[in-house]
C-alpha positions in Angstrom: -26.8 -36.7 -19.8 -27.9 -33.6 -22.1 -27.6 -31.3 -19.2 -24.5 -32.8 -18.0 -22.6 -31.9 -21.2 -23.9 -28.3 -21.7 -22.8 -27.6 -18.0 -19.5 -28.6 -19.4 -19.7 -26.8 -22.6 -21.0 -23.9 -20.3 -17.7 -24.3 -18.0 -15.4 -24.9 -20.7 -16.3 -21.7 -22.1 -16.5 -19.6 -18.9 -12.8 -20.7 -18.5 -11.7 -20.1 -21.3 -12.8 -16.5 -21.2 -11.6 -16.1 -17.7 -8.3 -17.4 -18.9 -8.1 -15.1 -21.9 -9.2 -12.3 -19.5 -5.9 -12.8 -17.3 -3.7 -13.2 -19.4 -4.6 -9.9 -20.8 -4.5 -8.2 -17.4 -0.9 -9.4 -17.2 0.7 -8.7 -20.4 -1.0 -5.2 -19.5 0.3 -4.8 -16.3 3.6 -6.3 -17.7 3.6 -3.7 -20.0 3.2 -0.6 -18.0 5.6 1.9 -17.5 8.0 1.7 -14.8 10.1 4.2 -12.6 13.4 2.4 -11.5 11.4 -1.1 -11.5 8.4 -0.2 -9.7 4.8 0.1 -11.2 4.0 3.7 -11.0 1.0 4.1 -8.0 1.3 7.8 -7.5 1.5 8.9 -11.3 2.8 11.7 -11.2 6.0 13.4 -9.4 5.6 11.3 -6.5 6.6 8.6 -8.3 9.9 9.9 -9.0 10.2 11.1 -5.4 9.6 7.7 -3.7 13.7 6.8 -6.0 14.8 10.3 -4.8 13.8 9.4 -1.0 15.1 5.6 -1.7 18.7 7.3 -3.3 19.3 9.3 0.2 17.8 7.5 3.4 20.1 4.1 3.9 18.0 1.3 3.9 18.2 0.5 8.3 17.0 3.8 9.0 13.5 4.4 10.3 11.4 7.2 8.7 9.0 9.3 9.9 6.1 10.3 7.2 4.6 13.7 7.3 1.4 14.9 6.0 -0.9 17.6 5.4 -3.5 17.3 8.5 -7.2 17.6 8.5 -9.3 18.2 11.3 -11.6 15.1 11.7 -15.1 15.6 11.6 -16.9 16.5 14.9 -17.8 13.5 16.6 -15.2 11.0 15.5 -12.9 9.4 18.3 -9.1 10.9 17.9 -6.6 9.2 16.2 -4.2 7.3 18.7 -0.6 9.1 17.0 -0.1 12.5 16.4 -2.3 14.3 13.6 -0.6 14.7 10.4 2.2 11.6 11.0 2.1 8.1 10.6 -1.5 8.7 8.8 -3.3 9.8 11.1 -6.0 12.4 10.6 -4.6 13.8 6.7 -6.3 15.3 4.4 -5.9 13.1 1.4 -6.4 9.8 3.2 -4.3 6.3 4.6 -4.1 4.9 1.3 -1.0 7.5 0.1 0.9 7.0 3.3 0.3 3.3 3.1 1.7 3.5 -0.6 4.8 5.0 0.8 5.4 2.7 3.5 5.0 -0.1 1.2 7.6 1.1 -1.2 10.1 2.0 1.8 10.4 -1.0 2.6 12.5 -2.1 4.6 12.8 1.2 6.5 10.5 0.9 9.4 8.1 3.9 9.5 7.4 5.4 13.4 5.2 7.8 14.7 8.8 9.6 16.6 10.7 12.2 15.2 13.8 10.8 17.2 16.6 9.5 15.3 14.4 9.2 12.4 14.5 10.2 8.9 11.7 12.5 8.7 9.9 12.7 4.8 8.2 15.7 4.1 5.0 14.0 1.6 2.8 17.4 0.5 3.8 19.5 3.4 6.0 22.7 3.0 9.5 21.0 3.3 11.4 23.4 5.7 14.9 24.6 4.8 18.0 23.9 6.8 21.6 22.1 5.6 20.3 18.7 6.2 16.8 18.9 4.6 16.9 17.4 0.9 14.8 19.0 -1.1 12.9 17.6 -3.5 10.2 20.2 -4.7 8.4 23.0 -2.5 6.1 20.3 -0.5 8.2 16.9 -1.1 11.4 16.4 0.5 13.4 14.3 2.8 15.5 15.7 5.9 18.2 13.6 8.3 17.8 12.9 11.9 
């Protein structure tokens, strides 16, 4: 009976604390900062990009993601898309393209520069009349 009761004072504590302990993480996260709404993953100017690139492209248009490529490592298998787009093979990893798709929503993202909205993320945007520039390596340009 003793050892029943201290298992329960034992649990009772645990969650209690465990509680306490999420409730913290949400007021925190509740807290935070925001850029037009959205919890800022990029930190940094990025953030403020993703509302410049949701301001231009309408929301049924695909997009087509850009970034700096990195040759793989010799003996890795190629990547199945093109190097550079869609994720594949960049230098800074999935996770930032992933971020982007995720906050895109619901513009499709493709692998084909046809008909697509093409986002320039840490590449040298190029120049032309319907590129929208957003700094020297960020920026959006129209099918």
């Amino acid at each position: 009976m003793c050892l029943l009761v201290a298992a329960l004072g034992v649990g009772a504590v645990t969650a209690t604390r465990s509680l306490h302990d999420a409730r913290r993480e949400v007021h925190r996260v509740d807290a935070a900062a925001r850029i037009d709404g959205r919890l800022p993953l990029f930190h940094g100017p990025r953030d403020q990009f993703v509302a410049f690139v949701l301001g231009i492209v309408p929301s049924s248009a695909s997009v087509r993601i850009v970034q700096p490529y990195v040759k793989p490592p010799p003996g890795t298998a190629p990547s199945a898309g093109p190097p550079g787009v869609c994720g594949n093979e960049v230098s800074y990893g999935v996770y930032p393209y992933w971020l982007l798709v995720y906050w895109l929503i619901p513009r499709p993202s493709v692998c084909d520069a046809s008909g697509s909205w093409t986002i320039y993320f840490g590449v040298p945007v190029p120049s032309g009349p319907r590129v929208h520039r957003f700094s020297a390596t960020l920026g959006v340009a129209e099918p």
